[in-house]
C-alpha positions as CSV (number, residue, x, y, z in Angstrom):
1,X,-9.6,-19.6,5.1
2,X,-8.5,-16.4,6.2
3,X,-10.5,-13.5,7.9
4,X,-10.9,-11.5,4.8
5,X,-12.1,-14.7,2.4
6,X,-14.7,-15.5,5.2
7,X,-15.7,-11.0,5.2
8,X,-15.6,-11.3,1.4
9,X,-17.8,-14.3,0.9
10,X,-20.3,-13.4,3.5
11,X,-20.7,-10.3,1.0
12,X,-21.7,-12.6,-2.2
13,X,-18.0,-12.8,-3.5
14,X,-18.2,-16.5,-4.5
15,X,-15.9,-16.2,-7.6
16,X,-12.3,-16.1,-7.1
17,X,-8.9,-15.6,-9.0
18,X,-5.7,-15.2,-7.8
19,X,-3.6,-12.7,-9.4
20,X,-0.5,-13.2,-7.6
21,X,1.5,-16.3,-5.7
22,X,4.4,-15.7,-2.9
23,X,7.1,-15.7,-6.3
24,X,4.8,-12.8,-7.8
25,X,4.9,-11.0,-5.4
26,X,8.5,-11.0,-4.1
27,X,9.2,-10.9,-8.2
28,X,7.1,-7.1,-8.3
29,X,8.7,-5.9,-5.3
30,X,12.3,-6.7,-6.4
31,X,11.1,-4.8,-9.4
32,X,9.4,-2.3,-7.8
33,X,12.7,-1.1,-5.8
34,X,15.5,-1.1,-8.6
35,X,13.0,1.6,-9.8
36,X,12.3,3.6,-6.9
37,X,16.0,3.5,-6.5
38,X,16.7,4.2,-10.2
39,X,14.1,6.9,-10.2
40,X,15.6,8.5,-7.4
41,X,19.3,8.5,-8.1
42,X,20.0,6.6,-5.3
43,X,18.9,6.4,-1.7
44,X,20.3,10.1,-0.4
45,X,17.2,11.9,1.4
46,X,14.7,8.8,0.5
47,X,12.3,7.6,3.1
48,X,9.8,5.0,3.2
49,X,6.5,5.2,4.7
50,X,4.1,2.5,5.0
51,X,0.0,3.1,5.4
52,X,-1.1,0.6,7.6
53,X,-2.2,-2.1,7.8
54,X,0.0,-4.1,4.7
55,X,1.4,-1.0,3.5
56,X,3.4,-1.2,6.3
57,X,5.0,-4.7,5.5
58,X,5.3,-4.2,1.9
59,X,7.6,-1.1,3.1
60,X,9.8,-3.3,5.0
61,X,10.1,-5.5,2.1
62,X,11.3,-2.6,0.0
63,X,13.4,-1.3,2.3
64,X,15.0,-4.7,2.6
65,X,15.6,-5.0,-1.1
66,X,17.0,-1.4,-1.2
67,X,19.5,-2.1,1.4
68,X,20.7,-5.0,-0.3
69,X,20.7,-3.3,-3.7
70,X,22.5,-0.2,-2.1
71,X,24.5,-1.2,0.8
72,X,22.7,0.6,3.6
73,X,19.6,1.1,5.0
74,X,16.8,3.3,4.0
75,X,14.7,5.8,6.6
76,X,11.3,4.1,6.9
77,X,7.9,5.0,8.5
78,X,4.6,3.8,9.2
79,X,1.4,6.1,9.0
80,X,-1.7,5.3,10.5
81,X,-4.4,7.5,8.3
82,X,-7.7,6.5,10.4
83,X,-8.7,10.2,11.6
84,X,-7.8,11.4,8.1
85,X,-10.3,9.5,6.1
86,X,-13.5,11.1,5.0
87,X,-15.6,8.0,6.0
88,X,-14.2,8.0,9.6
89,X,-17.4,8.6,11.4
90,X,-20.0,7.0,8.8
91,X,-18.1,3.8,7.5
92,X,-15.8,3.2,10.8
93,X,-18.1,2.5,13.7
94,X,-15.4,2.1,16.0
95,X,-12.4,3.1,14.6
96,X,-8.9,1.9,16.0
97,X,-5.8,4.4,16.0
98,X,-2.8,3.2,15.8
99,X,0.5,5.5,15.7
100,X,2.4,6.8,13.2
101,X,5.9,6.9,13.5
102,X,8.3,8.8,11.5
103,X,12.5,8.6,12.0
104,X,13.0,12.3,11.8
105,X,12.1,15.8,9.9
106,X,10.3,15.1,6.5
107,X,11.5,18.8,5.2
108,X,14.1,17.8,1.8
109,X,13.2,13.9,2.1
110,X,11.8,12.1,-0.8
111,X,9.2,10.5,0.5
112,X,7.9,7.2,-1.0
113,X,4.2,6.2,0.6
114,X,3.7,2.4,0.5
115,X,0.4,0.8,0.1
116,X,-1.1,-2.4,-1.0
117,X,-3.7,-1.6,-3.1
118,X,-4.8,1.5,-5.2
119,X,-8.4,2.2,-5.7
120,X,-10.6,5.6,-5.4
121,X,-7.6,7.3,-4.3
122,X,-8.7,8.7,-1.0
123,X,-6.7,6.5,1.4
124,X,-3.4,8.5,-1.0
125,X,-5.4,11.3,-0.3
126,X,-5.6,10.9,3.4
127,X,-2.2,9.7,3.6
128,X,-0.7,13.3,1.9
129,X,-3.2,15.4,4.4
130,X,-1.7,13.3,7.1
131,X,2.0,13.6,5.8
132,X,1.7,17.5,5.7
133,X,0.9,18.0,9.0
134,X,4.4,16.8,10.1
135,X,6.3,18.9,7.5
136,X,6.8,19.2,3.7
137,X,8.5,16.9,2.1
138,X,10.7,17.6,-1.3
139,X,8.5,15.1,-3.2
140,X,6.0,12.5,-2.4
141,X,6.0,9.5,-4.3
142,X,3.4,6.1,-4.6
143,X,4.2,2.4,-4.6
144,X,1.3,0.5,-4.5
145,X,1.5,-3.8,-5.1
146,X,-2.1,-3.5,-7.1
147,X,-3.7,-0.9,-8.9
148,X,-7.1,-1.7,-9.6
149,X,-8.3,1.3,-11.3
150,X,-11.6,3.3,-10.5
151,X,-10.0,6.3,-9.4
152,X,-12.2,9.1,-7.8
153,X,-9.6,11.4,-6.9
154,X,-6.7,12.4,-9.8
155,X,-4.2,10.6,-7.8
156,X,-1.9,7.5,-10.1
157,X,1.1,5.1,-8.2
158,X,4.6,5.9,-9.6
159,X,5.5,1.9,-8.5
160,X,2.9,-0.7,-9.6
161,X,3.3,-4.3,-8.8
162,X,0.5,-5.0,-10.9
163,X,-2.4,-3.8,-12.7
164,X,-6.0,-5.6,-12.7
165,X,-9.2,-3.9,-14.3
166,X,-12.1,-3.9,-11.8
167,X,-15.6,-2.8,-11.5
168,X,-16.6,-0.9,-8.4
169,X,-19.5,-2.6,-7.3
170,X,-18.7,-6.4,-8.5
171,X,-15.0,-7.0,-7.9
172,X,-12.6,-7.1,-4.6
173,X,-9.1,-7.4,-4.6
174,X,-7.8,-8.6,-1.1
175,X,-4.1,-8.9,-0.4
176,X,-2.9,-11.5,1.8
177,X,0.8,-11.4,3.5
178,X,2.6,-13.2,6.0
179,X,2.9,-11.1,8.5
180,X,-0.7,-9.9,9.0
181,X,-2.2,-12.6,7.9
182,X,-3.0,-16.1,7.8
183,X,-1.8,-17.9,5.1
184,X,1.3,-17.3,2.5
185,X,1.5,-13.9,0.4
186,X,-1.3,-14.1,-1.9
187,X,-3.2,-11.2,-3.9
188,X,-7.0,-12.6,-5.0
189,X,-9.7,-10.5,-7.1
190,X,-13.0,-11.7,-5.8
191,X,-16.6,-11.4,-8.2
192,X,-19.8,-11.2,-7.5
193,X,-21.3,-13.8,-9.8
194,X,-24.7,-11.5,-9.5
Protein backbone atom coordinates (compact mmCIF):
# COMPACT_ATOMS: atom_id res chain seq x y z
CA UNK A 1 0.00 0.00 0.00
CA UNK A 2 1.54 3.12 -0.83
CA UNK A 3 1.98 6.37 1.29
CA UNK A 4 -0.90 8.21 -0.28
CA UNK A 5 -3.61 5.01 -0.09
CA UNK A 6 -2.59 4.76 3.64
CA UNK A 7 -3.10 9.30 3.92
CA UNK A 8 -6.26 8.67 1.87
CA UNK A 9 -7.85 5.96 3.83
CA UNK A 10 -7.00 7.33 7.23
CA UNK A 11 -9.34 10.29 5.79
CA UNK A 12 -12.56 7.95 5.21
CA UNK A 13 -11.74 7.19 1.53
CA UNK A 14 -12.63 3.46 1.72
CA UNK A 15 -14.09 3.24 -1.94
CA UNK A 16 -11.73 2.92 -4.71
CA UNK A 17 -11.57 2.80 -8.58
CA UNK A 18 -8.85 2.92 -10.77
CA UNK A 19 -9.11 4.98 -13.71
CA UNK A 20 -5.97 4.22 -15.30
CA UNK A 21 -3.26 1.10 -15.44
CA UNK A 22 0.62 1.51 -16.54
CA UNK A 23 -0.82 0.94 -20.59
CA UNK A 24 -3.28 3.93 -19.90
CA UNK A 25 -1.18 5.92 -19.01
CA UNK A 26 1.81 5.55 -21.28
CA UNK A 27 -1.29 5.25 -24.02
CA UNK A 28 -2.51 9.22 -22.90
CA UNK A 29 0.90 10.48 -22.87
CA UNK A 30 1.86 9.20 -26.32
CA UNK A 31 -1.27 10.99 -27.21
CA UNK A 32 -0.91 13.76 -25.30
CA UNK A 33 2.62 14.67 -27.15
CA UNK A 34 1.69 14.16 -31.02
CA UNK A 35 -0.67 17.05 -29.94
CA UNK A 36 1.46 19.29 -28.14
CA UNK A 37 3.72 18.73 -31.01
CA UNK A 38 0.98 19.10 -33.64
CA UNK A 39 -0.45 22.06 -31.83
CA UNK A 40 2.78 23.68 -31.89
CA UNK A 41 4.14 23.12 -35.38
CA UNK A 42 6.84 21.43 -34.18
CA UNK A 43 9.35 21.64 -31.39
CA UNK A 44 11.25 25.24 -32.42
CA UNK A 45 11.05 27.56 -29.10
CA UNK A 46 8.98 24.70 -27.03
CA UNK A 47 9.95 24.00 -23.51
CA UNK A 48 8.68 21.79 -21.00
CA UNK A 49 8.24 22.48 -17.44
CA UNK A 50 7.21 20.10 -14.86
CA UNK A 51 5.41 21.34 -11.28
CA UNK A 52 6.67 19.12 -8.82
CA UNK A 53 6.23 16.64 -7.46
CA UNK A 54 4.75 14.10 -10.59
CA UNK A 55 4.53 16.91 -12.88
CA UNK A 56 7.95 16.68 -13.08
CA UNK A 57 8.07 12.97 -14.28
CA UNK A 58 5.22 13.09 -16.52
CA UNK A 59 7.41 16.02 -18.27
CA UNK A 60 10.19 13.71 -18.77
CA UNK A 61 7.90 11.24 -20.23
CA UNK A 62 6.77 13.77 -22.80
CA UNK A 63 9.87 15.06 -23.52
CA UNK A 64 10.94 11.43 -24.21
CA UNK A 65 8.10 10.86 -26.62
CA UNK A 66 8.75 14.16 -28.36
CA UNK A 67 12.28 13.43 -28.99
CA UNK A 68 11.44 10.22 -30.46
CA UNK A 69 8.62 11.67 -32.50
CA UNK A 70 10.93 14.62 -33.65
CA UNK A 71 14.42 13.59 -33.58
CA UNK A 72 15.90 15.84 -30.91
CA UNK A 73 15.45 16.81 -27.68
CA UNK A 74 13.11 19.31 -26.15
CA UNK A 75 14.15 22.17 -23.39
CA UNK A 76 12.69 20.95 -20.15
CA UNK A 77 12.15 22.41 -16.57
CA UNK A 78 11.08 21.67 -13.30
CA UNK A 79 9.17 24.35 -11.05
CA UNK A 80 8.84 24.12 -7.50
CA UNK A 81 5.47 26.41 -6.70
CA UNK A 82 5.53 26.01 -2.72
CA UNK A 83 6.04 29.87 -1.74
CA UNK A 84 3.60 30.73 -4.53
CA UNK A 85 0.52 28.93 -3.25
CA UNK A 86 -2.07 30.82 -1.30
CA UNK A 87 -2.34 28.11 1.43
CA UNK A 88 1.44 28.25 2.15
CA UNK A 89 1.27 29.41 5.61
CA UNK A 90 -2.34 27.87 6.70
CA UNK A 91 -2.35 24.43 4.90
CA UNK A 92 1.57 23.80 4.78
CA UNK A 93 2.87 23.63 8.39
CA UNK A 94 6.29 23.02 7.34
CA UNK A 95 6.68 23.52 3.96
CA UNK A 96 9.71 22.04 1.93
CA UNK A 97 11.34 24.12 -1.01
CA UNK A 98 12.70 22.54 -3.51
CA UNK A 99 14.44 24.44 -6.67
CA UNK A 100 13.24 25.27 -9.76
CA UNK A 101 15.38 24.92 -12.61
CA UNK A 102 14.97 26.32 -15.90
CA UNK A 103 17.60 25.68 -19.12
CA UNK A 104 17.68 29.22 -20.20
CA UNK A 105 15.66 32.63 -20.98
CA UNK A 106 11.80 31.92 -21.15
CA UNK A 107 11.25 35.33 -23.34
CA UNK A 108 9.81 33.80 -27.12
CA UNK A 109 9.56 30.09 -25.70
CA UNK A 110 6.37 28.20 -25.71
CA UNK A 111 6.14 27.06 -22.66
CA UNK A 112 4.16 23.82 -21.90
CA UNK A 113 3.54 23.46 -17.78
CA UNK A 114 3.15 19.70 -16.87
CA UNK A 115 1.06 18.55 -14.04
CA UNK A 116 -0.64 15.47 -12.91
CA UNK A 117 -3.78 16.46 -11.88
CA UNK A 118 -6.16 19.49 -12.55
CA UNK A 119 -8.43 20.65 -9.93
CA UNK A 120 -9.40 24.22 -8.41
CA UNK A 121 -6.84 25.69 -10.62
CA UNK A 122 -4.67 27.41 -8.19
CA UNK A 123 -1.54 25.22 -8.20
CA UNK A 124 -1.84 26.56 -12.63
CA UNK A 125 -2.27 29.62 -10.94
CA UNK A 126 0.77 29.54 -8.80
CA UNK A 127 2.72 27.99 -11.31
CA UNK A 128 2.11 31.16 -14.01
CA UNK A 129 2.87 33.79 -10.94
CA UNK A 130 5.90 31.72 -10.45
CA UNK A 131 6.85 31.44 -14.30
CA UNK A 132 6.56 35.32 -14.66
CA UNK A 133 8.96 36.20 -12.32
CA UNK A 134 11.76 34.67 -14.55
CA UNK A 135 10.54 36.33 -17.83
CA UNK A 136 7.57 36.26 -20.22
CA UNK A 137 7.08 33.58 -22.18
CA UNK A 138 5.37 33.81 -25.89
CA UNK A 139 2.62 31.40 -24.69
CA UNK A 140 1.95 29.29 -21.74
CA UNK A 141 0.32 26.13 -22.33
CA UNK A 142 -1.29 23.08 -19.84
CA UNK A 143 -0.87 19.29 -19.94
CA UNK A 144 -2.34 17.77 -17.23
CA UNK A 145 -2.73 13.49 -17.04
CA UNK A 146 -6.40 14.04 -15.06
CA UNK A 147 -8.75 16.73 -15.11
CA UNK A 148 -11.12 16.28 -12.44
CA UNK A 149 -13.14 19.23 -12.80
CA UNK A 150 -14.21 21.70 -9.91
CA UNK A 151 -12.47 24.54 -11.07
CA UNK A 152 -12.27 27.78 -8.84
CA UNK A 153 -10.16 29.75 -10.88
CA UNK A 154 -11.04 30.15 -14.95
CA UNK A 155 -8.06 28.21 -15.80
CA UNK A 156 -8.77 24.66 -18.44
CA UNK A 157 -5.61 22.06 -19.61
CA UNK A 158 -4.89 22.32 -23.40
CA UNK A 159 -3.53 18.37 -23.04
CA UNK A 160 -5.84 16.00 -20.98
CA UNK A 161 -4.89 12.44 -20.38
CA UNK A 162 -8.20 11.94 -19.09
CA UNK A 163 -11.26 13.40 -17.67
CA UNK A 164 -13.15 12.01 -14.39
CA UNK A 165 -16.24 14.01 -12.84
CA UNK A 166 -15.58 14.56 -9.10
CA UNK A 167 -17.22 16.15 -6.19
CA UNK A 168 -15.12 18.37 -3.97
CA UNK A 169 -15.69 17.13 -0.74
CA UNK A 170 -16.31 13.22 -1.45
CA UNK A 171 -13.83 12.17 -4.13
CA UNK A 172 -9.79 12.06 -4.45
CA UNK A 173 -7.91 11.29 -7.34
CA UNK A 174 -4.27 10.16 -6.40
CA UNK A 175 -1.75 9.49 -9.07
CA UNK A 176 0.76 6.91 -8.58
CA UNK A 177 4.18 6.69 -10.79
CA UNK A 178 7.24 4.84 -10.81
CA UNK A 179 9.54 7.15 -10.05
CA UNK A 180 8.04 8.77 -6.97
CA UNK A 181 6.34 6.20 -5.81
CA UNK A 182 5.82 2.89 -4.64
CA UNK A 183 4.16 0.74 -6.82
CA UNK A 184 3.52 0.72 -10.89
CA UNK A 185 1.90 3.88 -12.65
CA UNK A 186 -1.55 3.86 -11.50
CA UNK A 187 -4.23 6.81 -11.34
CA UNK A 188 -7.20 5.84 -8.55
CA UNK A 189 -10.37 8.09 -7.70
CA UNK A 190 -11.04 7.39 -4.09
CA UNK A 191 -14.95 8.00 -2.37
CA UNK A 192 -16.02 8.64 0.71
CA UNK A 193 -18.77 6.04 1.13
CA UNK A 194 -20.40 8.79 3.82
Amino acid sequence: MSPTEEKLLREGFAESRRILDEVGIARALRRMAGEIVERNVGTDDLMLVGIRSRGVPLAERLGFIIAELEGHQVAQGVLDITLYRDDVLVGLPDPEVKPTTLPGPLKGKRLVLVDDVLFTGRTIRAAMDHIMDYGRPAHIQLAVLVDRGGRELPIQADYVGTTVETQKTRDSVAVQLKESDAGPDEVWLYSKTT
